[in-house]
N, CA, C and O atoms as a GROMACS GRO file, in nm:
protein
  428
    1UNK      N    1  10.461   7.414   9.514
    1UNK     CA    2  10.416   7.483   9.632
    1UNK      C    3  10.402   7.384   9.747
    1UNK      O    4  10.364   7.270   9.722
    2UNK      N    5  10.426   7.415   9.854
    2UNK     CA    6  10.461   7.351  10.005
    2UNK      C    7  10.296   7.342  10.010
    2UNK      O    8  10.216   7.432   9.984
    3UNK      N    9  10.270   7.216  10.050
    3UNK     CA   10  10.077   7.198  10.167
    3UNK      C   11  10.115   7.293  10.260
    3UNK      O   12  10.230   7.284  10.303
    4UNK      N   13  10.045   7.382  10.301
    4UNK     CA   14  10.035   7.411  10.421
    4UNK      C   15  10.022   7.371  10.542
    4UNK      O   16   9.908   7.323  10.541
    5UNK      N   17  10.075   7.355  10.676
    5UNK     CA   18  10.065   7.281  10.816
    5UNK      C   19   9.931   7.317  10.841
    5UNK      O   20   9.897   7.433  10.821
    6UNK      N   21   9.822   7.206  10.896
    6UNK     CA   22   9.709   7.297  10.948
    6UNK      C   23   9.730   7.338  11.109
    6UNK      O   24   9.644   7.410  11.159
    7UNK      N   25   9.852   7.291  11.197
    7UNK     CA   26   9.871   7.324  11.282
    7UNK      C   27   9.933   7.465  11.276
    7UNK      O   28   9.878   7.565  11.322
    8UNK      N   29  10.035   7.463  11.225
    8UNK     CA   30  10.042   7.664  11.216
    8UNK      C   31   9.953   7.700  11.141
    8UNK      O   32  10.015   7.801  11.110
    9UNK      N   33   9.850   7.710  11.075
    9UNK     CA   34   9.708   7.758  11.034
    9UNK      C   35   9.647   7.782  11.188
    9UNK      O   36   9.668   7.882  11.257
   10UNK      N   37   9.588   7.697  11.214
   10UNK     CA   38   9.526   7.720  11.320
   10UNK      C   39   9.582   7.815  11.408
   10UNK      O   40   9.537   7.925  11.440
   11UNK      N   41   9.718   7.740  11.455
   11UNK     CA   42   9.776   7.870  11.545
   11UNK      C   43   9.828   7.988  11.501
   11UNK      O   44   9.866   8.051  11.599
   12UNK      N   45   9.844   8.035  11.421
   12UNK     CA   46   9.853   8.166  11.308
   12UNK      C   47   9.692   8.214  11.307
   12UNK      O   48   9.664   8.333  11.295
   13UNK      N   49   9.628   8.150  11.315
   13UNK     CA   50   9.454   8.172  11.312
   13UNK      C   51   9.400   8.239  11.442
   13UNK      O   52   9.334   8.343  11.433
   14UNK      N   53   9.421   8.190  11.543
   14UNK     CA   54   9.393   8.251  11.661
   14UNK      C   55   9.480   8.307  11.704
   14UNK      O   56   9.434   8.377  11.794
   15UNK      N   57   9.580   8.323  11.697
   15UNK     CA   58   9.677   8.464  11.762
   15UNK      C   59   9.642   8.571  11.685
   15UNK      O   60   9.659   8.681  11.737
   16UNK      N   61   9.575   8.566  11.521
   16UNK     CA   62   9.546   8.672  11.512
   16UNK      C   63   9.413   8.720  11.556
   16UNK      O   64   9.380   8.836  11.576
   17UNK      N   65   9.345   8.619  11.569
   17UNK     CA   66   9.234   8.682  11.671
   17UNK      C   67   9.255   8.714  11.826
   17UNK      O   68   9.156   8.757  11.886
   18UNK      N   69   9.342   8.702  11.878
   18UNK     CA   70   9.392   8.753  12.006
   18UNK      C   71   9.449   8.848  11.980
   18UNK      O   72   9.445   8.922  12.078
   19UNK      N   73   9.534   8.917  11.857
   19UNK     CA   74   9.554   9.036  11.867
   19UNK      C   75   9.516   9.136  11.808
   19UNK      O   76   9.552   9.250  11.839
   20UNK      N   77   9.426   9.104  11.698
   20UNK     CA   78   9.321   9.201  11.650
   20UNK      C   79   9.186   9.162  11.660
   20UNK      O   80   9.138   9.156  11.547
   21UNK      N   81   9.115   9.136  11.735
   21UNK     CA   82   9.003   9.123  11.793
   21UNK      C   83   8.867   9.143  11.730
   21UNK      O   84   8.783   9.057  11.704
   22UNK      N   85   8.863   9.284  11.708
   22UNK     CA   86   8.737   9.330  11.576
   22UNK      C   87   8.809   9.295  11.446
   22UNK      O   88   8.736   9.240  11.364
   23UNK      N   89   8.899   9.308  11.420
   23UNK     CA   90   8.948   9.250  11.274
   23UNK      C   91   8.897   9.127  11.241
   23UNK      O   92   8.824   9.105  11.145
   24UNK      N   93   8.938   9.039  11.330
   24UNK     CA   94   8.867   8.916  11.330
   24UNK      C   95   8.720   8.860  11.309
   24UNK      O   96   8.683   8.761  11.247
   25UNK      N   97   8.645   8.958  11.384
   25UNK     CA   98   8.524   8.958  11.355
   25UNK      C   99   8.475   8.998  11.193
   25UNK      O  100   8.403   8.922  11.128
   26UNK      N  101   8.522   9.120  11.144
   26UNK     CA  102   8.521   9.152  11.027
   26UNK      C  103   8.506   9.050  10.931
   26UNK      O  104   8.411   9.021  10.857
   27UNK      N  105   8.646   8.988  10.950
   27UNK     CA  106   8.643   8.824  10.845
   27UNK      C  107   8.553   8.779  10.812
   27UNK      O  108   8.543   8.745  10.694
   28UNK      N  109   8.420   8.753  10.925
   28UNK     CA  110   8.248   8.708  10.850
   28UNK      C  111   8.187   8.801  10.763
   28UNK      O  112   8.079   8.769  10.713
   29UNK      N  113   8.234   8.907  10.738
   29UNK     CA  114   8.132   9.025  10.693
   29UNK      C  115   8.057   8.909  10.576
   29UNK      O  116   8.100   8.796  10.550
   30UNK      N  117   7.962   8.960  10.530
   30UNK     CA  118   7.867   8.884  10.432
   30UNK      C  119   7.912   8.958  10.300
   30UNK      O  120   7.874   8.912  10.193
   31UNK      N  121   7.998   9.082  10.301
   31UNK     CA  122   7.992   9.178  10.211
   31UNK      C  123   8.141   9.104  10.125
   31UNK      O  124   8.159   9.162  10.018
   32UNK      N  125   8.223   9.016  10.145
   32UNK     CA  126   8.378   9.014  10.137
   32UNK      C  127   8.314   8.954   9.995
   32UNK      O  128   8.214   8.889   9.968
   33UNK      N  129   8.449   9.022   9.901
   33UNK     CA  130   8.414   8.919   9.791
   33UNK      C  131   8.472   8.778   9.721
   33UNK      O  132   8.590   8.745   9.737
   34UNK      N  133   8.403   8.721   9.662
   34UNK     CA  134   8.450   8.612   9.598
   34UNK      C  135   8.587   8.593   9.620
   34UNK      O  136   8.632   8.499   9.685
   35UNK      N  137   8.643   8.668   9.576
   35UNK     CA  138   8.810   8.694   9.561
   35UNK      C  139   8.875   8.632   9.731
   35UNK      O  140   8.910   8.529   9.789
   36UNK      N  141   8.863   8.755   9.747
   36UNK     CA  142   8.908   8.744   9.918
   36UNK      C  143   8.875   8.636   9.958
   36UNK      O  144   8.966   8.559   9.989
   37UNK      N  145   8.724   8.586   9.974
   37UNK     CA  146   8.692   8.459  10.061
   37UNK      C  147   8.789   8.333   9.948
   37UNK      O  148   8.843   8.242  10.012
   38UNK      N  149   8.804   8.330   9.817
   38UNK     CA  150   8.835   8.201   9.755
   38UNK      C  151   9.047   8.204   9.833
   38UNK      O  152   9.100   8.101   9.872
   39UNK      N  153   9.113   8.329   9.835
   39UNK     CA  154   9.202   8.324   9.845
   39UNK      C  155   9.271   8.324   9.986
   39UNK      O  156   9.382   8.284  10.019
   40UNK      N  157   9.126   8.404  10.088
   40UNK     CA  158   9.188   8.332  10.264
   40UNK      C  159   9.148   8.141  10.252
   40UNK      O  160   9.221   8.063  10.314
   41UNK      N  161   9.047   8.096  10.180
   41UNK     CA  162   9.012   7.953  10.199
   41UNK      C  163   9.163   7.869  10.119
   41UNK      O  164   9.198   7.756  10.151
   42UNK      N  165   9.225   7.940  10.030
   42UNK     CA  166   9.321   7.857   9.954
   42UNK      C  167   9.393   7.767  10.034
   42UNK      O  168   9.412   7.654   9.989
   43UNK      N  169   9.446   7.804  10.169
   43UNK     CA  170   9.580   7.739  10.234
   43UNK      C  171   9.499   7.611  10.330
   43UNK      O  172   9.550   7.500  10.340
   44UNK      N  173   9.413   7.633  10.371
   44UNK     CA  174   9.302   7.535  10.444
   44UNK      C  175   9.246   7.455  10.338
   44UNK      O  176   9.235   7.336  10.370
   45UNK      N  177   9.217   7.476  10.251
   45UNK     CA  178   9.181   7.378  10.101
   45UNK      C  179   9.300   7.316  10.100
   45UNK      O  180   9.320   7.200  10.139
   46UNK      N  181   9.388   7.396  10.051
   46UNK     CA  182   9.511   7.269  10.001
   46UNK      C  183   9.598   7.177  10.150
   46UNK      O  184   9.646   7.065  10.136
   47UNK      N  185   9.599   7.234  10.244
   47UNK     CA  186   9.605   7.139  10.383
   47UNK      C  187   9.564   7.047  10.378
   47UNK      O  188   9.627   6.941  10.380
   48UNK      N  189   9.388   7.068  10.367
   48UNK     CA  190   9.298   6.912  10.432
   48UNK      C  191   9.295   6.835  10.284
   48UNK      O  192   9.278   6.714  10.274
   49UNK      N  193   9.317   6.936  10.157
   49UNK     CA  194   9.330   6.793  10.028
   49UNK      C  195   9.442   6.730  10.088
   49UNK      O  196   9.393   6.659  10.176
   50UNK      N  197   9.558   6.717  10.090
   50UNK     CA  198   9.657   6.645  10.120
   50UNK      C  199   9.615   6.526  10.196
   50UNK      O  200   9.657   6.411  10.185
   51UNK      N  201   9.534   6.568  10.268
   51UNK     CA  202   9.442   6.402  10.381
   51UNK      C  203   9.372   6.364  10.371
   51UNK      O  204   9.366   6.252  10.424
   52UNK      N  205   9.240   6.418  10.289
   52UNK     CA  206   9.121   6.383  10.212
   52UNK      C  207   9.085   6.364  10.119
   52UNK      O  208   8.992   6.293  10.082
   53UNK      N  209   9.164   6.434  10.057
   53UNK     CA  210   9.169   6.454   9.882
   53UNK      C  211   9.085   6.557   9.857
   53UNK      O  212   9.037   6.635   9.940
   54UNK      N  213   9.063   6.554   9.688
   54UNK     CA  214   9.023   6.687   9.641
   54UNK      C  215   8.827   6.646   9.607
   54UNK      O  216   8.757   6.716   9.534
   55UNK      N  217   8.781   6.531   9.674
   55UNK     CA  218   8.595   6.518   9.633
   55UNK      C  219   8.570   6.554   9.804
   55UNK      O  220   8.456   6.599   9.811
   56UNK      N  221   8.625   6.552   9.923
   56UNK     CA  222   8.603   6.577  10.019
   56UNK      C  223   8.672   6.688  10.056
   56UNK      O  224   8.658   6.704  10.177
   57UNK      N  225   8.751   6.788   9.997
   57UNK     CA  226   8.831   6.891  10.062
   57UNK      C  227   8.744   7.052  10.146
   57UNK      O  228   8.756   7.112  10.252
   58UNK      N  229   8.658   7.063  10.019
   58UNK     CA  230   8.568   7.181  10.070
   58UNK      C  231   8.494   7.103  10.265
   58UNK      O  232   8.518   7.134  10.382
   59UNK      N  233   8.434   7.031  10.220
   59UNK     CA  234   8.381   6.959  10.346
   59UNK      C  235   8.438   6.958  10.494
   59UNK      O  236   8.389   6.983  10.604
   60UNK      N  237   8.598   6.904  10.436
   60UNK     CA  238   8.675   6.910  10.532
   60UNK      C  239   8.722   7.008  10.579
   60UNK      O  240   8.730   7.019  10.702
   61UNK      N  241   8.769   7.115  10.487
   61UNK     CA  242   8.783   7.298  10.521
   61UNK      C  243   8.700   7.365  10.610
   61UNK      O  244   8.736   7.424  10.712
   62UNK      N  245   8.573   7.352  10.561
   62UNK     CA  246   8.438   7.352  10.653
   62UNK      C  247   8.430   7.327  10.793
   62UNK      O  248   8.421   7.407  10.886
   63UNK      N  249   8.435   7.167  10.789
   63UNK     CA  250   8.472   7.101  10.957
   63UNK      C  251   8.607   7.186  11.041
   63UNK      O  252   8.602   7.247  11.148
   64UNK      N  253   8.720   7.162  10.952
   64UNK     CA  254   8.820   7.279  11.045
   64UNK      C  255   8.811   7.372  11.056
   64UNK      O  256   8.848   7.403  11.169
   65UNK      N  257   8.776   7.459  10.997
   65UNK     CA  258   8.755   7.634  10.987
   65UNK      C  259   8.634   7.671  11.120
   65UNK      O  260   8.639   7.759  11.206
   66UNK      N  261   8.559   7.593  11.103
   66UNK     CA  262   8.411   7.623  11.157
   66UNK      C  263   8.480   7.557  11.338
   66UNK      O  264   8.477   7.621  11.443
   67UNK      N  265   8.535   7.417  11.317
   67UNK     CA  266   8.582   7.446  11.453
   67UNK      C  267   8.663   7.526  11.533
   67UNK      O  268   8.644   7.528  11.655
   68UNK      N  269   8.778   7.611  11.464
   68UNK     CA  270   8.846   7.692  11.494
   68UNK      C  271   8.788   7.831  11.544
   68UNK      O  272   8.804   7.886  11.653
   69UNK      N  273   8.715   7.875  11.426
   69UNK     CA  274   8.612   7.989  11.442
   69UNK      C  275   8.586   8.000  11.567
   69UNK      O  276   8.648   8.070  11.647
   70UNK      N  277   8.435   7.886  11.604
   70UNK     CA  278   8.374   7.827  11.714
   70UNK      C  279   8.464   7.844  11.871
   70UNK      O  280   8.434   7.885  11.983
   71UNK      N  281   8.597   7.784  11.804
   71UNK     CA  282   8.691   7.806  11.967
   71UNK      C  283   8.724   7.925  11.994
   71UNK      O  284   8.711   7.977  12.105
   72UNK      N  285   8.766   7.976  11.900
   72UNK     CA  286   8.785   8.065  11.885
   72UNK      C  287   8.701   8.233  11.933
   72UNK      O  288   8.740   8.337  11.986
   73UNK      N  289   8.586   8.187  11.887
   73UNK     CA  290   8.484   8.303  11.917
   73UNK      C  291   8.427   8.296  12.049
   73UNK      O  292   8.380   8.391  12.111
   74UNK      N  293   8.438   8.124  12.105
   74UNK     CA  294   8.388   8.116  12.222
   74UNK      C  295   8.489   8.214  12.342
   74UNK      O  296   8.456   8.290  12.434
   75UNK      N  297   8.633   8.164  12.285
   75UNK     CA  298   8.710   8.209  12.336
   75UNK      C  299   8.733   8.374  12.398
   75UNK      O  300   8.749   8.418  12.512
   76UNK      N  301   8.725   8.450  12.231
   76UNK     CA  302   8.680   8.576  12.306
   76UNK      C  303   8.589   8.622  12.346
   76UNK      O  304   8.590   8.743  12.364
   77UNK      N  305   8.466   8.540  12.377
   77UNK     CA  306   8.381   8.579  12.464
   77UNK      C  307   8.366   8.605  12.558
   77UNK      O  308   8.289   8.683  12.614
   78UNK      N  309   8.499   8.489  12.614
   78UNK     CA  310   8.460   8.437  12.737
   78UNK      C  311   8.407   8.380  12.806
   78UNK      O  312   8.382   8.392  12.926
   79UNK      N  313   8.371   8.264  12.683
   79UNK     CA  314   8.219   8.164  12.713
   79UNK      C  315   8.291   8.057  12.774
   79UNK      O  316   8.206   7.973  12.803
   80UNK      N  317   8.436   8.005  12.820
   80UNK     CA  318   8.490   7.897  12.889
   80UNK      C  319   8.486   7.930  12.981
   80UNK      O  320   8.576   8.006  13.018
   81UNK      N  321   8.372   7.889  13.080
   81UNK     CA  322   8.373   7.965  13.247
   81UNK      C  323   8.361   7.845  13.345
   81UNK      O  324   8.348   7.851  13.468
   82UNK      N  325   8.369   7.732  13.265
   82UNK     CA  326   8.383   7.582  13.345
   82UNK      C  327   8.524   7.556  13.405
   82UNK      O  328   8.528   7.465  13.488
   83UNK      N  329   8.589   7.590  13.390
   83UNK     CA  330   8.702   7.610  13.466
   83UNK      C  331   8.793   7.541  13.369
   83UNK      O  332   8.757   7.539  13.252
   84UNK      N  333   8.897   7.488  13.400
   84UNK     CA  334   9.014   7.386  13.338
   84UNK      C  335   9.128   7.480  13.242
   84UNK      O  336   9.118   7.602  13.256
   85UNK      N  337   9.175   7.459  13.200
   85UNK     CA  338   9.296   7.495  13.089
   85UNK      C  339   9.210   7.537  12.974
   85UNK      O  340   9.160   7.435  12.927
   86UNK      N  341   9.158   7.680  12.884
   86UNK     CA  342   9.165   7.680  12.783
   86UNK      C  343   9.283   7.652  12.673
   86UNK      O  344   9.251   7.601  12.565
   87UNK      N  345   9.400   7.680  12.696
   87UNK     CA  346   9.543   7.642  12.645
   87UNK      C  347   9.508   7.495  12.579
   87UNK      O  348   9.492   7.453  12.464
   88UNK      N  349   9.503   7.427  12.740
   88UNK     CA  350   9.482   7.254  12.733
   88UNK      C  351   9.412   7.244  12.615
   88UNK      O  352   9.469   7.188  12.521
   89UNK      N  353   9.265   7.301  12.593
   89UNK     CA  354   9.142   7.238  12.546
   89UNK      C  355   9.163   7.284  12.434
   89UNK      O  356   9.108   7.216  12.349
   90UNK      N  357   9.250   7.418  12.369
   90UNK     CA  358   9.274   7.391  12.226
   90UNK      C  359   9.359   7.321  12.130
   90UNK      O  360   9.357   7.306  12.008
   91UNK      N  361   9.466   7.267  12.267
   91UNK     CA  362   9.578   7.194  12.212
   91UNK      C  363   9.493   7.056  12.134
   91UNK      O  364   9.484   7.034  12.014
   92UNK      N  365   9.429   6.967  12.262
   92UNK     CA  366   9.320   6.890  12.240
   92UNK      C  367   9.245   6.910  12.122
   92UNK      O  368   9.285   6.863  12.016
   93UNK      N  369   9.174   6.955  12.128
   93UNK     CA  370   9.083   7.001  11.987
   93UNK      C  371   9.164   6.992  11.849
   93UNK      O  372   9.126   6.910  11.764
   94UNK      N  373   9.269   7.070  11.826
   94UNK     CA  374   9.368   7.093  11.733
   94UNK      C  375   9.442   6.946  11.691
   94UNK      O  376   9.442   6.894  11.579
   95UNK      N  377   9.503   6.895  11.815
   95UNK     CA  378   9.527   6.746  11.838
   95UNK      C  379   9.410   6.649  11.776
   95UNK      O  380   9.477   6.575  11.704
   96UNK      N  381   9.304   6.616  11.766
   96UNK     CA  382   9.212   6.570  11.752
   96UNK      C  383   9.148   6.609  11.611
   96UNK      O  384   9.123   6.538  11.513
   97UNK      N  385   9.135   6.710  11.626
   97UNK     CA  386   9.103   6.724  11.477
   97UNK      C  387   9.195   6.716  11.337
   97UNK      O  388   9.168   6.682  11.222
   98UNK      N  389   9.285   6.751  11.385
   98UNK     CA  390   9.405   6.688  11.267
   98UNK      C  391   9.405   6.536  11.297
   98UNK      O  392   9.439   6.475  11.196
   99UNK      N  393   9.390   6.490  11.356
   99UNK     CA  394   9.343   6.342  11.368
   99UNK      C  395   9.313   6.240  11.303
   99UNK      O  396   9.372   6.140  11.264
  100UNK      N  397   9.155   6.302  11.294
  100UNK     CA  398   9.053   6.314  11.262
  100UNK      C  399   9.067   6.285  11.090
  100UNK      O  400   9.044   6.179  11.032
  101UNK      N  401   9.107   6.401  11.038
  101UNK     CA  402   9.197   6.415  10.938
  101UNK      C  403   9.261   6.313  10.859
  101UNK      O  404   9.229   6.273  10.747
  102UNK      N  405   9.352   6.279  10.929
  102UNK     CA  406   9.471   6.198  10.908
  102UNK      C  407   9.375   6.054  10.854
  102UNK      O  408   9.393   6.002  10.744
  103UNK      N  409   9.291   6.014  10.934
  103UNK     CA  410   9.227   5.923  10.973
  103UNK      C  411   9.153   5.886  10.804
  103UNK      O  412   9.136   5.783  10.739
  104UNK      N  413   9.129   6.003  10.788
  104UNK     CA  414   9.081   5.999  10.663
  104UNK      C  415   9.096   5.993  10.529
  104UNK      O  416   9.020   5.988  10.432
  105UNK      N  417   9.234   5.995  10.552
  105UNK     CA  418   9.379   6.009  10.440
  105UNK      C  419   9.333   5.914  10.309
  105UNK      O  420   9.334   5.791  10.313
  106UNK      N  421   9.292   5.994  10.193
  106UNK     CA  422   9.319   5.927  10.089
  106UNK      C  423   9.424   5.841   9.989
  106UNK      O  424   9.410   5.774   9.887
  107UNK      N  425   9.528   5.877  10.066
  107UNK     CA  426   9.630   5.791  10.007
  107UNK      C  427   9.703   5.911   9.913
  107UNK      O  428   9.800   5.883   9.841
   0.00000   0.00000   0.00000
């Protein structure tokens, strides 16, 4: 089986929250089960093992997911009202956090 890119993750991640909007929201329900949550986390698990390995992978899933979310949710809020490029600032972020990542590469 292919690692997954976490760059098309991510961007596969927020276009679908740009085009299903409440769907997206749904995704937190508290109600989803085991199943579902172990098998949307699979492709983001096996991504960040590839750079962290498998005693830091949940951790690292965590850190990306939660920042994506975060941009993400800010995003459809509408909470970027400081002006500048949102485009810019997720490329950045995305850029940086695979980074980040990399940086951390277990070998």
């Amino acid at each position: 089986m292919a690692v997954p890119d976490l760059d098309h993750l991510a961007r596969a991640y927020r276009a679908f929250a740009h085009q299903h909007p409440e769907a997206f929201r749904l995704i937190f329900t508290p109600t989803a089960s085991q199943e579902s949550l172990q098998r949307s986390a699979a492709p983001v698990l096996l991504a960040v093992t590839a750079f962290v390995g498998e005693d830091h992978a949940l951790s690292a899933a965590r850190l990306f997911t939660a920042w994506a979310t975060g941009f993400v949710q800010m995003e459809l809020a509408g909470a970027f009202r400081l002006g500048g490029d949102v485009e810019d600032a997720f490329e950045y972020g995305l850029r940086h956090m695979i980074a980040s990542l990399e940086a951390g590469r277990t070998g």
